[in-house]
N, C-alpha and C positions, 0 to 999 in steps of 0.2 A: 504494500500500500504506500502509494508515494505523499506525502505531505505537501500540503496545500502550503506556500506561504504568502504571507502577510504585509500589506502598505500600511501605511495612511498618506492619504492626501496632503498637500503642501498648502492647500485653499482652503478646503471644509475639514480637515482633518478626521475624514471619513476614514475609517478603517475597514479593508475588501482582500478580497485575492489580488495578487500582482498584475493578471492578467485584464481585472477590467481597470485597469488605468494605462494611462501616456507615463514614457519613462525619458528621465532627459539626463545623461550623462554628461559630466565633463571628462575629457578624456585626452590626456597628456599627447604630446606628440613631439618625436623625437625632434632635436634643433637640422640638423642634417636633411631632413625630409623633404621631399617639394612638392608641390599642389600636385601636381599628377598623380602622388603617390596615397593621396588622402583621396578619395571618389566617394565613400559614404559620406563625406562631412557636409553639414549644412550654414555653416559658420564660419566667418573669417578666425584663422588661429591669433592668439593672444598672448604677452608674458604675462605668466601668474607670478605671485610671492615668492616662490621657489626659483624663479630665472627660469623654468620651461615654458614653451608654450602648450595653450589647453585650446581644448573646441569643442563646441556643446552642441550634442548630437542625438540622434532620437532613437528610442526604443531598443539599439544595441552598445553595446560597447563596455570595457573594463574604468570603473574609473567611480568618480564620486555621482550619487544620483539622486533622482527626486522624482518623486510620482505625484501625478496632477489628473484628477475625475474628468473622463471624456466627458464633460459638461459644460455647454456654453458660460454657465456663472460661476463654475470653478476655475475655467479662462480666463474671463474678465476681471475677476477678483486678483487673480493671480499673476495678472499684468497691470493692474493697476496700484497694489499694493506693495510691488517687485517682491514677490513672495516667494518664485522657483529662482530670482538671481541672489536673495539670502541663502536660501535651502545651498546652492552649488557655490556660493560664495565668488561671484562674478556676476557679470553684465551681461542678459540675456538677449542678443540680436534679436531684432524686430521679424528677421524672416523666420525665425522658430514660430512665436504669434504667429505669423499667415498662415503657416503651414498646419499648423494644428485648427484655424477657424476653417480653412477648406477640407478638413478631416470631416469635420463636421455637418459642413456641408454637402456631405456625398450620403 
């Protein structure tokens, strides 16, 4: 029997299976690298505290994360409040928002 595990939300602080939510990673990237070499990313990379660069990316990847209710008003709340750029401890690109409002709109 595999074990189910467990969020909470970054907005409503709902607590679910990991599967009904959006997952946003930050996720280190080597200094060496070059954009060709990144194709999943949806974000310009950044220096963090540490001197690496990070890029925050959706649904996969190794790294620090946050989960946000596929729900239009755990969206908003969560862009409006910078609620997943505290959770990840960085500046969440605006194309992450589109990307997740046209999630919704499908």
């Amino acid at each position: 029997m595999a074990l189910k595990l467990h969020r909470r939300c970054v907005s409503c602080q709902r607590i679910a299976q990991r599967d009904e939510f959006w997952r946003l990673v930050l996720v280190p990237i080597a200094k060496d690298a070059s954009k060709s070499e990144v194709v999943d990313s949806t974000s310009e990379p950044h220096l963090g505290k540490s001197g690496k660069n990070f890029q925050v990316q959706l649904d996969h990847g190794m790294g620090r994360s946050a989960y946000l209710c596929q729900s239009w008003e755990c969206l908003k709340l969560a862009q409006k409040k910078n609620r997943l750029g505290r959770s990840l401890r960085t500046q969440i690109p605006n194309e992450i928002f589109v990307i997740l409002k046209s999630r919704l709109q499908k």
